[in-house]
C-alpha positions as CSV (number, residue, x, y, z in Angstrom):
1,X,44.0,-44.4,2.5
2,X,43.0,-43.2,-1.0
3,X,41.6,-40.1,-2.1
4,X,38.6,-41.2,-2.4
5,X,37.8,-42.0,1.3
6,X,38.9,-38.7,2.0
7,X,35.9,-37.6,-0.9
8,X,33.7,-38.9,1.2
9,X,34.2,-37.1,4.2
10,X,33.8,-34.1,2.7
11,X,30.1,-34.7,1.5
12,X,28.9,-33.1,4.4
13,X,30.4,-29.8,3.8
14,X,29.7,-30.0,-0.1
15,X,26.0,-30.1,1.3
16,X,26.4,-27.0,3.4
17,X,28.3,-25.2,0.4
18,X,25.6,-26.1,-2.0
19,X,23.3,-24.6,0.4
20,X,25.2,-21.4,1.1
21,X,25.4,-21.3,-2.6
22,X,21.5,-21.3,-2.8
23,X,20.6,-18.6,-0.4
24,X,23.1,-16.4,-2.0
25,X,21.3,-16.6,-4.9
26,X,17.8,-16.2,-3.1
27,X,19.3,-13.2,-1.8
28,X,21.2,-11.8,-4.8
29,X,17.8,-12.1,-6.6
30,X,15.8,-10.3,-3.8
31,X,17.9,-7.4,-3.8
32,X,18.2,-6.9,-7.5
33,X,13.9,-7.1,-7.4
34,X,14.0,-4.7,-4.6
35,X,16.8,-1.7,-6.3
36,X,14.2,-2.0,-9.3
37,X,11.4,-1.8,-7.4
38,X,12.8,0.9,-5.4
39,X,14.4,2.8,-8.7
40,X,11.0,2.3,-10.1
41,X,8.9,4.1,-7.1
42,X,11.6,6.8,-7.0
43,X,11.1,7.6,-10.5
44,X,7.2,7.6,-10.1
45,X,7.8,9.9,-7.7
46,X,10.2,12.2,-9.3
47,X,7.1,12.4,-11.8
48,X,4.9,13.2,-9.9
49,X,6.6,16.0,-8.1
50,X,7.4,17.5,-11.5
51,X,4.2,17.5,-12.7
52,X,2.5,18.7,-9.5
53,X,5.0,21.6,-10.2
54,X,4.1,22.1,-13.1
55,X,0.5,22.4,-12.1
56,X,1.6,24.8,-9.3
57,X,3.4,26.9,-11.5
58,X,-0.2,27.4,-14.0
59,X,-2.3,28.0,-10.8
60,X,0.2,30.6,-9.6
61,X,0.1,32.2,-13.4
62,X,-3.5,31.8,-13.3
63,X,-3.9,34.0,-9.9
64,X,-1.8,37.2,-11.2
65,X,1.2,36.2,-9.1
66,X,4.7,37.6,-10.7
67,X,7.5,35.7,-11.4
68,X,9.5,36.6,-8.6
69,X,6.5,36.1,-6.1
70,X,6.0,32.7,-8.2
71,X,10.3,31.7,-8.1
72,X,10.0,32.7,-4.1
73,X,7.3,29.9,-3.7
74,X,9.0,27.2,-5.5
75,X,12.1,28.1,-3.8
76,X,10.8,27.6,-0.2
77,X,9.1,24.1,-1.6
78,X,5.6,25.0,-0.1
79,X,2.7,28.0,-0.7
80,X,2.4,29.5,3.1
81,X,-0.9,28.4,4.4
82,X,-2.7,31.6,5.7
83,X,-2.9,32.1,9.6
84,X,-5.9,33.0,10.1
85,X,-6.4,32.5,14.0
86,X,-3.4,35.3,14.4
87,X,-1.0,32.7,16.1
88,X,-0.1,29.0,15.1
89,X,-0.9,25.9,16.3
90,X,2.3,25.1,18.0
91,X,1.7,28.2,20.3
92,X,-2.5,27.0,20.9
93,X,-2.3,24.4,23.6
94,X,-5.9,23.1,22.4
95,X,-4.7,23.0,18.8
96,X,-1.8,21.1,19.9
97,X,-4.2,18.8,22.2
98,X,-6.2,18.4,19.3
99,X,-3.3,17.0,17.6
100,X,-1.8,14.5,20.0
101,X,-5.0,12.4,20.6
102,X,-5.8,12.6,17.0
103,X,-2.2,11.2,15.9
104,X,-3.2,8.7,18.8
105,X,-6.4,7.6,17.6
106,X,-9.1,8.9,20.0
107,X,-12.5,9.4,19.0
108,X,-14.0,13.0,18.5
109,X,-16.1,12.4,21.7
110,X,-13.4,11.9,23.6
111,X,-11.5,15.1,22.1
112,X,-14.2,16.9,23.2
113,X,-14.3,15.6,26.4
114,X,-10.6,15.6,27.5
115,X,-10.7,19.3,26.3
116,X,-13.2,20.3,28.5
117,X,-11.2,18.4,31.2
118,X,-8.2,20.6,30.3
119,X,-9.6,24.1,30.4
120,X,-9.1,26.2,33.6
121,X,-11.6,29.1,32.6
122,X,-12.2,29.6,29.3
123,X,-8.6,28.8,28.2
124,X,-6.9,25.1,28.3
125,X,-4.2,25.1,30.3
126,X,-0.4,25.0,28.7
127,X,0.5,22.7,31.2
128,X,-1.7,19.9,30.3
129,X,-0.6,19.6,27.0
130,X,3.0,17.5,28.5
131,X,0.5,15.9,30.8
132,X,-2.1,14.6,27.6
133,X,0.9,13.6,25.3
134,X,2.3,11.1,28.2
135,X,-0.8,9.6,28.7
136,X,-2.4,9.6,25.3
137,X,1.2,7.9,24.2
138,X,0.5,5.1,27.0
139,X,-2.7,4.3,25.6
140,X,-4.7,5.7,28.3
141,X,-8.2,5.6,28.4
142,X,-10.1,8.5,27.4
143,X,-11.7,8.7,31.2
144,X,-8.6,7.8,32.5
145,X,-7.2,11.2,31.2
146,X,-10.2,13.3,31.9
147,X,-10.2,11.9,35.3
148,X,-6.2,13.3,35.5
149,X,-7.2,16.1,34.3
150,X,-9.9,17.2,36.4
151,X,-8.1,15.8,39.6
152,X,-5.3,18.6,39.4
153,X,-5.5,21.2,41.6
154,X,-7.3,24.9,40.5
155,X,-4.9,27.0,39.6
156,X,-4.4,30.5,37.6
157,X,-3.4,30.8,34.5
158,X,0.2,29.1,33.7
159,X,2.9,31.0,35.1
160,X,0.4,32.4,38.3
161,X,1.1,31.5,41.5
């Protein structure tokens, strides 16, 4: 046997090799193109933020606010929203309601009407807020959960007996 019969029986693997040369390059030039793209989008971002300080920092100037009042926002990353209602959302069951079919994508019909569903006086009960996330999460129908609703049993306010 010569070396060039064994030459040939390699021309298989020099196939597969030339192959496995080619998607390393495919993927040595997708992930250089992504870093930049994702260096790029960082920076942008970085920008932004800086100059949306920036603006912050002249509004806060603008309103009379001191410097301390002004380093204690920028601090804390976020101006407090007023609470106006007295309590926060993630105390109001409806609020919280609200929230969960919205995230979910129901229509403000159907808001309306599954809040109704979930009142027990003039209040909507604590308990059905587990009870709308499950089913709004399942993709329940609208009537499907005002039907759940209204088919629970009357009872107090939560923690009644």
């Amino acid at each position: 046997m010569s070396i060039l019969a064994n030459a040939e029986d390699l021309v298989p693997f020099a196939g597969m090799a030339l192959g496995l040369a080619f998607f390393f390059l495919i993927y040595f030039c997708f992930k250089v193109t992504s870093d930049n793209r994702r260096r790029t989008r960082i920076a942008e971002l970085q920008a932004q933020a800086a100059e949306n300080e920036a603006r912050l920092k002249s509004l806060m100037i603008q309103r009379g606010m001191s410097a301390d009042e002004i380093e204690r926002v920028l601090k804390t990353g976020a101006v407090p929203a007023p609470d106006f209602r007295g309590s926060s959302d993630e105390d109001d069951p409806e609020a919280r309601i609200v929230k969960i079919l919205a995230e979910n994508g129901y229509a403000g019909d159907d808001v309306e009407r599954i809040l109704k569903a979930a009142r027990v006086g003039d209040r909507v009960d604590p308990r059905s807020v587990r009870l709308v996330e499950t089913l709004a999460e399942n993709w329940s129908k609208a009537s499907d959960i005002e039907r759940v609703l209204r088919s629970r049993p009357a009872q107090g306010p939560a923690g009644a007996t």
